[in-house]
ChimeraX commands (.cxc) that place a marker at each C-alpha (Angstrom):
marker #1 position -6.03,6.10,-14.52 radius 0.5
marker #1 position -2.75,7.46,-15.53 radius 0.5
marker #1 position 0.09,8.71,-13.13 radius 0.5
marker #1 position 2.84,10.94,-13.27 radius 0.5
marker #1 position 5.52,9.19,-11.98 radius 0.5
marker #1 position 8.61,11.13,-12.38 radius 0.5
marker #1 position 9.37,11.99,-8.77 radius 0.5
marker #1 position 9.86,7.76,-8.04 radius 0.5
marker #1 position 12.13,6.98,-10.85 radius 0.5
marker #1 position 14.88,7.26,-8.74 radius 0.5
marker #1 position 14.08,6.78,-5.38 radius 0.5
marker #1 position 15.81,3.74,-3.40 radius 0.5
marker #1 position 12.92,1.76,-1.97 radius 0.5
marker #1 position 14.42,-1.28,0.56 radius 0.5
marker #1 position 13.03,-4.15,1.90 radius 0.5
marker #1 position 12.45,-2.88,5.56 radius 0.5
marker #1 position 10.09,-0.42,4.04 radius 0.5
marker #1 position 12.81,2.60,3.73 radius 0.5
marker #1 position 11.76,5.26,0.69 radius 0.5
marker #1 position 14.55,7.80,-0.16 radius 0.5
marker #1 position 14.48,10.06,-2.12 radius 0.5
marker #1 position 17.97,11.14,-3.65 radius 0.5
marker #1 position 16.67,14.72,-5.18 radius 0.5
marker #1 position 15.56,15.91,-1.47 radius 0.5
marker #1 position 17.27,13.89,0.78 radius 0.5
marker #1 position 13.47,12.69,2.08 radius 0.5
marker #1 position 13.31,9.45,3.87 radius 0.5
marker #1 position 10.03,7.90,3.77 radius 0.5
marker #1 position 9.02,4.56,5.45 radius 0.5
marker #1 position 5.64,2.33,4.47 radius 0.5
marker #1 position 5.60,-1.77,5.08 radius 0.5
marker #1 position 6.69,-4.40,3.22 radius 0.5
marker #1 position 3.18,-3.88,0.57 radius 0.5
marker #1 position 3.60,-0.32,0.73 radius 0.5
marker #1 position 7.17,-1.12,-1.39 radius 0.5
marker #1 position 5.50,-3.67,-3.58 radius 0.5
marker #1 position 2.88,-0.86,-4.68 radius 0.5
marker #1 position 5.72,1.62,-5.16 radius 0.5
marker #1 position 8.52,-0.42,-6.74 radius 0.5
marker #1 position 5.09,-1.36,-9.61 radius 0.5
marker #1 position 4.46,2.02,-10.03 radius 0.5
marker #1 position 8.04,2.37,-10.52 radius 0.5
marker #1 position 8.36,-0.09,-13.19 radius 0.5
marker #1 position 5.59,1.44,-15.06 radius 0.5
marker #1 position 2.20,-0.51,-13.74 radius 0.5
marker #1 position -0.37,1.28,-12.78 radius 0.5
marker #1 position -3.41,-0.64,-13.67 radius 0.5
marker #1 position -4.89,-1.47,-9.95 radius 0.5
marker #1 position -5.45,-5.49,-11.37 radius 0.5
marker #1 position -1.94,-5.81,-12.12 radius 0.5
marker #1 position -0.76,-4.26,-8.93 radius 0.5
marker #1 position -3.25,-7.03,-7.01 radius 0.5
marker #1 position -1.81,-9.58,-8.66 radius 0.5
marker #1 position 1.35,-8.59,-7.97 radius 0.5
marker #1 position 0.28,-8.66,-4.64 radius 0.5
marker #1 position -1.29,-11.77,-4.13 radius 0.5
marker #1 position 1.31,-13.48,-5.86 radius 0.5
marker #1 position 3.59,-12.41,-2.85 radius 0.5
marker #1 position 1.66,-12.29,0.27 radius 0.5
marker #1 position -1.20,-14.20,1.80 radius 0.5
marker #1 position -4.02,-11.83,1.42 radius 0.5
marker #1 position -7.47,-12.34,0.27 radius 0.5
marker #1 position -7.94,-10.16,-3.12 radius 0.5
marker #1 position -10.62,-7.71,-1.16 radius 0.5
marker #1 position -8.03,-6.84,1.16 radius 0.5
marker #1 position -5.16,-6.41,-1.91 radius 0.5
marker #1 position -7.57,-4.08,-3.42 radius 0.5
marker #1 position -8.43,-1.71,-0.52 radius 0.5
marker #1 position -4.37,-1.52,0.65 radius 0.5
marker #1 position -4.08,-0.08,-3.06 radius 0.5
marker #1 position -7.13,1.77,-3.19 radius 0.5
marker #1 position -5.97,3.29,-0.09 radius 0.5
marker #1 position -1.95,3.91,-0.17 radius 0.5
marker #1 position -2.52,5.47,-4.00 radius 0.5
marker #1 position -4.45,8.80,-2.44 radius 0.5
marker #1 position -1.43,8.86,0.04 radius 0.5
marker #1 position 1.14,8.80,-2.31 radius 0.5
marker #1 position -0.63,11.62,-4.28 radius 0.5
marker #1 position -1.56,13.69,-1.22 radius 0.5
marker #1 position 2.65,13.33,-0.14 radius 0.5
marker #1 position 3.28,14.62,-3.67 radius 0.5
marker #1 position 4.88,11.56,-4.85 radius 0.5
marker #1 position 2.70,10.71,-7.14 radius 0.5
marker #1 position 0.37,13.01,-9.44 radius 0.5
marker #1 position -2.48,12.36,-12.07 radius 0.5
marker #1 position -1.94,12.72,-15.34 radius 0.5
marker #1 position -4.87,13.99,-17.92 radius 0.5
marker #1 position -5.69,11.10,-20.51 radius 0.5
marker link #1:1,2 radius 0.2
marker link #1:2,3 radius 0.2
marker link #1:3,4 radius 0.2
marker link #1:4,5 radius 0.2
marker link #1:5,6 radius 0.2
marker link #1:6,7 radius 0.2
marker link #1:7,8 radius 0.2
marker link #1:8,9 radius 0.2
marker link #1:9,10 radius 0.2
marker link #1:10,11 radius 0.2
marker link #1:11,12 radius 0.2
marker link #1:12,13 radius 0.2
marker link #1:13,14 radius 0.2
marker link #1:14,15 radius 0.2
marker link #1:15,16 radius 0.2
marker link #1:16,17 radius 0.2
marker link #1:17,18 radius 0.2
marker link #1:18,19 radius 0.2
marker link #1:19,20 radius 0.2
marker link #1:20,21 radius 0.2
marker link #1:21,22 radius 0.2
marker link #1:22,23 radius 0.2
marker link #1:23,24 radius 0.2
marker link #1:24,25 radius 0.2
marker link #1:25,26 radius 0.2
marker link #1:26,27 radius 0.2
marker link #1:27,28 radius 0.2
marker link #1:28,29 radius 0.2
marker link #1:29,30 radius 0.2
marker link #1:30,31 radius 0.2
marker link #1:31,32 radius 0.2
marker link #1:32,33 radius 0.2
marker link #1:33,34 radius 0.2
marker link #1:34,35 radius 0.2
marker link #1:35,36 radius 0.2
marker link #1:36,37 radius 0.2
marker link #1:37,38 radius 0.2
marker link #1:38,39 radius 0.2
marker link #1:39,40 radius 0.2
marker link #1:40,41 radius 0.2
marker link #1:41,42 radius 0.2
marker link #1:42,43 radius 0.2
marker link #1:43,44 radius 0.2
marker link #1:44,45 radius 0.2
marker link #1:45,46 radius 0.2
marker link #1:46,47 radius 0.2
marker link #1:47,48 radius 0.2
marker link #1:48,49 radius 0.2
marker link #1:49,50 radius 0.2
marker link #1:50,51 radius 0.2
marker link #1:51,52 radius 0.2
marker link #1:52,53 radius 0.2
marker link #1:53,54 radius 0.2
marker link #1:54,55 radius 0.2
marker link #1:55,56 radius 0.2
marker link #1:56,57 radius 0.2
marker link #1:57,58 radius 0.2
marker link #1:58,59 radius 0.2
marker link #1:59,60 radius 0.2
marker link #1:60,61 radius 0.2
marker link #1:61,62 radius 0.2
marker link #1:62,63 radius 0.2
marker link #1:63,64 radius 0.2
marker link #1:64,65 radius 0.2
marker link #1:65,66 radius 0.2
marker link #1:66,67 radius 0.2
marker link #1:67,68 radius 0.2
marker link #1:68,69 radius 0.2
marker link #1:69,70 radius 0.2
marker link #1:70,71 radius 0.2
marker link #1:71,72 radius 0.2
marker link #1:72,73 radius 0.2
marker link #1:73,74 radius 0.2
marker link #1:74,75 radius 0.2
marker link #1:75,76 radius 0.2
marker link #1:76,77 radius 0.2
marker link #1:77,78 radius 0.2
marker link #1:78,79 radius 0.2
marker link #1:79,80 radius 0.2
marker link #1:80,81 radius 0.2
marker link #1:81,82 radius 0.2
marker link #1:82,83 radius 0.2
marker link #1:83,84 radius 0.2
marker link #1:84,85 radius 0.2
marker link #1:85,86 radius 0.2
marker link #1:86,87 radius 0.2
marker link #1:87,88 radius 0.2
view
């Protein structure tokens, strides 16, 4: 799946779990995972396997737990119009 990702190039993402956004003065908040996700997508992973790993690395979480957090906050960032899909 492919992702536009323009909008979170440069937003500040810190690790209490503030978003901002600089272009619209938006401040978002998600948990500590919630950052992980975005600061991948940020650096340009968006495969859902290497985001888990990522994850699990990290935090003490069984993988089927990993999985639905991602499966879950990706539709979220999309529906807040942070995120968009891209045609292949």
């Amino acid at each position: 799946m492919h992702y536009n990702l323009d909008r979170l190039k440069n937003f500040v993402i810190s690790d209490t779990g503030f978003i901002f956004d600089p272009s619209t003065g938006e401040i978002l908040n998600t948990n500590e995972v919630g950052c992980d996700i975005l600061r991948c997508l940020q650096e340009g992973i968006t495969d859902i396997d290497d985001i888990k790993q990522r994850i699990l690395e990290k935090y003490d979480v069984d993988e089927r737990t990993a999985d639905k957090d991602i499966r879950e906050f990706i539709p979220v960032l999309i529906n807040l119009g942070l995120i968009s899909m891209e045609d292949s």
